[in-house]
Residue, then its C-alpha position, 0 to 999 in steps of 0.5 A: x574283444x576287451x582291452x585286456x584281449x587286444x593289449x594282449x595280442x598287441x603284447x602286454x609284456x614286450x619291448x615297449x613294456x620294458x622301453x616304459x620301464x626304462x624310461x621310468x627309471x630314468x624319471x625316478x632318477x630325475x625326480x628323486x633328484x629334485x624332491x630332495x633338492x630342497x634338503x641338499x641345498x639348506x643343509x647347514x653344517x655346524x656353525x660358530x659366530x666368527x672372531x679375529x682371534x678364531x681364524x686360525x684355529x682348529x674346529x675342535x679349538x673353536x668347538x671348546x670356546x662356544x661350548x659353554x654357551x647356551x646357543x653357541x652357534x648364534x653367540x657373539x663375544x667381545x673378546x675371548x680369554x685364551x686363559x682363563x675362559x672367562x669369554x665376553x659376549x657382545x651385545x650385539x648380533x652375529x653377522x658372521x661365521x665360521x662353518x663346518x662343512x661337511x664333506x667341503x658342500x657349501x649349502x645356501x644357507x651358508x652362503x646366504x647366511x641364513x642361519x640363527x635369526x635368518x634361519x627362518x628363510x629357507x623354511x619359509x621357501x621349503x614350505x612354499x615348495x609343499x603349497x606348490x605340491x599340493x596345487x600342482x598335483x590338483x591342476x595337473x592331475x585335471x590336466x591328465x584327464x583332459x589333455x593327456x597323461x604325457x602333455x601333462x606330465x611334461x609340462x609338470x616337469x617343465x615346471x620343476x626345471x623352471x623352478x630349480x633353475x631360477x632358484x640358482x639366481x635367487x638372492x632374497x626371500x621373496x625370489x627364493x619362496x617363488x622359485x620354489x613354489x613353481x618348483x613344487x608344482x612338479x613334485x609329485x605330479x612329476x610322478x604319477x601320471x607315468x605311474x599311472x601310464x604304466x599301470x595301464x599298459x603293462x601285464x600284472x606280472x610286470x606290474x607287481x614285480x618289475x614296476x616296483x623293483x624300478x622304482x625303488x632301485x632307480x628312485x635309489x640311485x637319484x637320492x645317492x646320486x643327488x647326496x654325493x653330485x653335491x659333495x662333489x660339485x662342492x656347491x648349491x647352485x652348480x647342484x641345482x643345475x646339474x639336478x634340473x637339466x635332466x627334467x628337460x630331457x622328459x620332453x622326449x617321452x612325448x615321441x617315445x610313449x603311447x597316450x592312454x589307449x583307456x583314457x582315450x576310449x573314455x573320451x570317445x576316442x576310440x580310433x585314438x585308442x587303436x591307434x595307440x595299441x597299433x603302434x604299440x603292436x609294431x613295437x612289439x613286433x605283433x601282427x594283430x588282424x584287422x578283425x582283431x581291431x574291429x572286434x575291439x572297435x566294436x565292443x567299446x561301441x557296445x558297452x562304454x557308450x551304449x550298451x551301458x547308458x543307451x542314448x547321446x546325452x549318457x556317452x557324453x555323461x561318461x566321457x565328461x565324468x567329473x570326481x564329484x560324481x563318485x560322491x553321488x553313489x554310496x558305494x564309491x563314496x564310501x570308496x573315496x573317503x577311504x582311500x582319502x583316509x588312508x593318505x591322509x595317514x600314510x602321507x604324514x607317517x612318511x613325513x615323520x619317519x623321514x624327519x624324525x633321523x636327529x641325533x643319530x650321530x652321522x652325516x646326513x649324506x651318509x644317513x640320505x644313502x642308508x635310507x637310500x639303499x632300503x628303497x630297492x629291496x623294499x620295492x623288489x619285496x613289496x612286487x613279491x608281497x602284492x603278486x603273492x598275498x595281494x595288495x591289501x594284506x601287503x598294506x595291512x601287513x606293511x603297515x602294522x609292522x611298520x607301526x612297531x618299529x617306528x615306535x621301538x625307535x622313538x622309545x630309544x630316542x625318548x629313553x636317552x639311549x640314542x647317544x649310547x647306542x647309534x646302530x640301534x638308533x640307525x637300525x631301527x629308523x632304517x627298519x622304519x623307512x624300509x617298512x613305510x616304503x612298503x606300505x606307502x608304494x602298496x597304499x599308492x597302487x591300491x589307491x590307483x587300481x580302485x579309483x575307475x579309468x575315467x576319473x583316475x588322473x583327477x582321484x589320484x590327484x585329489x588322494x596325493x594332495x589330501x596326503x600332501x595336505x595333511x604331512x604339514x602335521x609331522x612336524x607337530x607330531x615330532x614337537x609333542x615329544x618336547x613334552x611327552x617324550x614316547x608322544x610321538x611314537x604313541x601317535x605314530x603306532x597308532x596312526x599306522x594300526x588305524x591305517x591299516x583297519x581302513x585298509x581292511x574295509x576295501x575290496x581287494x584288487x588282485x586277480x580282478x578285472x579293474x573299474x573303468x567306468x563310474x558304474x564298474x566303480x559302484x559294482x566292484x567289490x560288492x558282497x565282499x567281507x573283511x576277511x575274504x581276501x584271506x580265503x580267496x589268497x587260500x583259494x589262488x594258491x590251491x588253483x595256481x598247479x592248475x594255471x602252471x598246468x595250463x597252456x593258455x596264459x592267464x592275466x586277469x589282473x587288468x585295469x579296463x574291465x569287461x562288463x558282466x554278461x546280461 
């Protein structure tokens, strides 16, 4: 009995499958609150260096004065003439200001003051925050696959509190940067080791739709949550508290959810694997047989530590199975340097996308809740897309698409049409997130499903920090429209319509039985063409009467996969 077996009489789409759903929505709030903390609190409002004679004057008034100036925000002047607007600069720099605050949010940056020629600082930290991404996800990742998704996902989150709730205190640059490199080492680790938890645990019909709807509506709810907490709480530092706090409470997903029963199993754990299942079983309130135990008991025996490498020294080769091992077989490393790819696209794409909203006229918490409110239809039709046509027609797709708006926004704003026309400019930078959601969730869960069970944690850890790496390119990407005004629409349509033929070069993962082992990994998709996945959509929808017909319950899109019959 495989594991796709015994899940399924311990129940694959039961109480715990929804108590795993629930208990990602709450993370989705948490962390969305804590990766876009870092844009809520340098938010800097519209500035104007202070003087006696503009204290009491209106934003309009004080607007007027500065607006012949070629960098009004950072001008000091001597003296202003109420008269004749013949104003005097003065030589010296400005060191106080008057803020515009929108919505009354004071920002960091408006009470640190770093604005003008301290501006620098915070970009400074935002970046320290990307480094600490980019090693958090590497160590917690390794971490994953040798104590334990749910250790490792707690620590990570102990990690992101740390770092926000340190920062509240920060006076300098040098605390400032090192608050939020500890607090970047939760970003994205945070995520994707439940991710990969409830991929693992879950019937693919849960997997497709409902995981998806979850994530983008929950991960909704804390980007609007963390825009508007600010505007009310009116303050940086009483927002970073009230946004870290919640990070502790992930602590208790380590009494609530079951360890990886396949990770386990790699591990040579298999009692711990049974363990697991079982009380997944009684929450579910399943009776599965003792023979139904020892059956699977026995088929792990047989083929991850036997059947398949035939002596001590293989199974303990298996169970320690290192990342670079996929390097050693041509077809996994072609796999790997793929999926490597993809991210190193996808990853800065979304980066530029998100950036890339300037000049659109309206508040950037308003701007913060549209994107927002693209993310639960987004994810509700990507579940559809992958459940339907299968994730690598909805990425080839997504991303195509994707490309295309993308490019009609940078051509209004390269054409001057932006300011004449903002719900143009709006409806198409909306149609441009919604569309890299789509292809960035079906690029992330394509990646997974391929990567085996044995190195998931660590491969899934390496393709988001390869993406992580490459996203510090946007903001050259947005610079080369300095000089060439459509360059950056250029580049991004181009990117998306590479990533999109790469995408092509994979197997499909719908409706098949996943790689656990490294071996599985080399065997799996093997003679499959380009296109095929075009003839086997064709195939599924002629054979879909005939499951609907059927009594028995089929789910073969699982992530522990049985060896073929010798």
């Amino acid at each position: 009995m495989d594991f796709e077996e015994i899940l399924a009489k311990c129940g694959h789409s039961n109480r715990y499958q929804f108590l795993l759903l629930s208990l990602y929505g709450y993370l989705m709030v948490v962390i969305s609150m804590h990766y876009f903390s870092q844009n809520v609190i340098s938010f800097v409002p519209d500035h104007w260096c202070y003087h006696d004679q503009l204290a009491n004057r209106s934003f309009a008034e004080i607007e007027a004065v500065y607006s012949q100036f070629e960098y009004p925000s950072c001008t000091r002047l001597e003296a202003i003439d109420d008269h004749g607007g013949n104003h005097t600069i003065s030589s010296k720099r400005c060191d106080r200001w008057i803020y515009k605050y929108d919505f009354g949010y004071r920002s960091m940056n408006t009470e640190l003051n770093w604005v003008c020629d301290e501006a620098y600082k915070a970009r400074v930290g935002q970046s320290l925050f990307f480094v600490g991404s980019v090693c958090g996800t590497l160590v917690f990742g390794l971490l994953g696959d040798r104590i334990g998704r749910i250790k490792a996902l707690i620590l990570a989150n102990w990690c992101g509190f740390l770092g926000d709730f340190s920062t509240i205190f920060t006076q300098s640059l040098v605390s400032f940067s090192i608050c939020r490199f500890v607090s970047g080492l939760a970003a994205d680790a945070n995520s994707y080791l439940m991710y990969i938890l409830i991929l693992e645990y879950v019937s693919p019909s849960l997997r497709n739709v409902g995981l998806n709807t979850v994530l983008g509506s929950f991960y909704c709810l804390g980007l609007i949550g963390a825009c508007w907490l600010a505007v009310w709480v009116g303050s940086w530092r009483i927002f970073l508290a009230c946004s870290s706090l919640p990070l502790l409470l992930v602590t208790l997903f380590y009494f609530l959810v079951q360890e990886s029963a396949q990770w386990l199993v790699t591990r040579g754990d298999i009692e711990g694997a049974i363990r697991r299942l079982q009380r997944v079983a009684k929450i579910n309130r399943r009776k599965v047989a003792d023979d139904d135990f020892k059956a699977f008991r026995s088929y792990c025996e047989q083929h991850y530590h036997k059947k398949e490498f035939g002596s001590k020294q293989g199974q303990e080769e298996e169970r320690q199975a290192k990342l670079l091992d996929m390097m050693k077989t041509p077809r996994m490393r072609s796999t790997a340097l793929k999926l490597l790819l993809i991210f190193i696209i996808i990853v800065p794409c979304y980066n530029t996308i998100a950036r890339n909203v300037e000049g659109l006229g309206i508040s950037p918490f308003v701007m913060f809740s549209l994107n927002a409110l693209t993310l639960p239809p987004s994810g509700y039709l990507q579940g559809l897309l992958q459940d339907r046509i299968g994730r690598k027609a909805t990425a080839v797709s997504w991303m195509t698409f994707t490309g295309l708006f993308a490019a009609a926004a940078g051509l209004v704003i390269s054409q001057g049409q932006g300011n004449r026309n903002v719900v143009l400019l709006v409806g198409l930078t909306l149609a441009a997130r919604f569309g890299v959601s789509i292809a960035d969730g079906a690029s992330s869960q394509f990646s997974t499903e391929l990567i085996p069970t044995c190195v998931r944690g660590r491969g899934v850890a390496v393709v988001h920090v390869a993406g992580f790496a490459a996203s510090f390119l946007s903001p050259y990407i947005l610079h080369l429209g300095t000089y060439f005004k459509p360059a950056p629409s250029i580049i991004l349509g181009l990117l998306f319509l590479s990533g999109a033929y790469v995408c092509l070069l994979l197997p499909e993962t719908r409706n098949k039985k996943l790689p656990m082992s490294l071996a599985e990994g080399e065997e799996f998709g093997r003679g499959e063409g380009m296109f095929d996945f075009l003839v086997q959509l064709r195939k599924s929808d002629s054979s879909e009467a005939e499951v609907e017909m059927s009594t028995k319950p089929v789910e073969e899109d699982t992530l522990m996969t049985k060896p073929a019959a010798q």
